[in-house]
Phi, psi and omega in degrees: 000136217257140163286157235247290169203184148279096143332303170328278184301321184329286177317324167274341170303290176322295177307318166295353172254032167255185160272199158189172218234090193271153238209124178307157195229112172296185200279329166262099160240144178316190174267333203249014154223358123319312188278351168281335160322293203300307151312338169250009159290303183324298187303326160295320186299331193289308195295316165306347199261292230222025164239352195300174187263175179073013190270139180275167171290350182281297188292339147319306161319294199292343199256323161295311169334300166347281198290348187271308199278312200288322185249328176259116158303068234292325180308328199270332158305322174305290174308316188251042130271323153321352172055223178305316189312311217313314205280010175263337188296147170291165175270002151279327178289322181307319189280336187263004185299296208297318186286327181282331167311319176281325189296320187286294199331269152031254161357279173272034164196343143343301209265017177268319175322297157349328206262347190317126185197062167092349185313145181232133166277102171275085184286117156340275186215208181186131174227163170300147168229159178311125166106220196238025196258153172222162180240135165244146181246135210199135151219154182246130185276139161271142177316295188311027159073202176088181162296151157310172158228113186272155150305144157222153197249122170262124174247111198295155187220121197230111197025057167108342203269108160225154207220157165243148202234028163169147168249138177238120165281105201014064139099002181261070230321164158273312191308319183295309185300299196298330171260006128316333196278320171305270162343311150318297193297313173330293192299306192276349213230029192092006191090340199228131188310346175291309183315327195267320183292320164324297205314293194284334144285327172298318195273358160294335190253333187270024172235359163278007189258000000 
């Protein structure tokens, strides 16, 4: 059984190859307006990085890669879409999951930046959440008009260090989605996390040829 998609990564590709419309920070800002700073950085970077012309699929790779490992917390998106499974997995399986969980994401949405074609990401606000999480809320408008689509970024802050660590699509976690997904592959592939790590070896190799 084949995986469907990253539900996730999709979304975050697509929200980081837009432009965005930035919002002033006062000289003390709080953690829920440094991380809408810190998101609405992200977002100029991804598009200077991985839209210039002449960039090679190589050098895309390596520079989405960057920006994924530098802004997303990406083990901890990993270990809990994996749910329950993570504590049956062996540490080995645990090491190459997590490394084939970056590889396919890389891979398969790099190449989505191509699709960029004027959309602008506006962050709304930024609030505090309980603990060190703060949520920034941001939509993206298309040049055709219509309604927005909101985005909204949960972002964690670890002595100063901030990752984003789930995206919610009008209010629908990805992170949520993407381990039902898991979990459907798990189930059909033997019960086991060696099932999903095939799984997730193949489509790494046949999407690196």
């Amino acid at each position: 059984m084949m995986i469907r998609r990253f539900a996730w990564a999709s979304l975050i590709v697509w929200a980081l190859a837009l432009w965005y419309t930035p919002v002033a920070a006062s000289a003390a800002q709080t953690g829920a307006e440094t991380a809408q700073v810190f998101i609405e950085g992200l977002a100029d970077e991804a598009v200077q990085a991985l839209t210039a012309e002449g960039v090679t699929r190589a050098d895309r790779i390596t520079r989405f890669r960057e920006l994924l490992s530098h802004n997303f917390d990406v083990p901890l998106i990993g270990k809990w879409v994996l749910g329950r499974y993570w504590r049956t997995a062996t540490d080995a399986e645990k090491e190459e999951y997590l490394k084939l969980f970056e590889d396919y994401v890389v891979i398969t949405y790099v190449e989505r930046f191509d699709q960029y074609s004027g959309e602008v990401i506006k962050v709304v606000k930024s609030v505090s959440d309980p603990g060190k999480d703060s949520l920034v809320y941001s939509e993206i408008h298309r040049p055709t008009g219509g309604e927005p689509i909101r985005i909204d970024w949960r972002v964690s802050n670890n002595a100063d260090v901030y990752k984003i660590i789930d995206v919610y699509v009008e209010g629908i976690s990805m992170s949520q989605s993407q381990r039902k997904e898991f979990t459907s592959v798990i189930r059909a592939n033997g019960g086991t996390v060696a099932g999903l790590i095939g799984v997730l070896r193949k489509k790494v190799e046949s999407l690196s040829n």
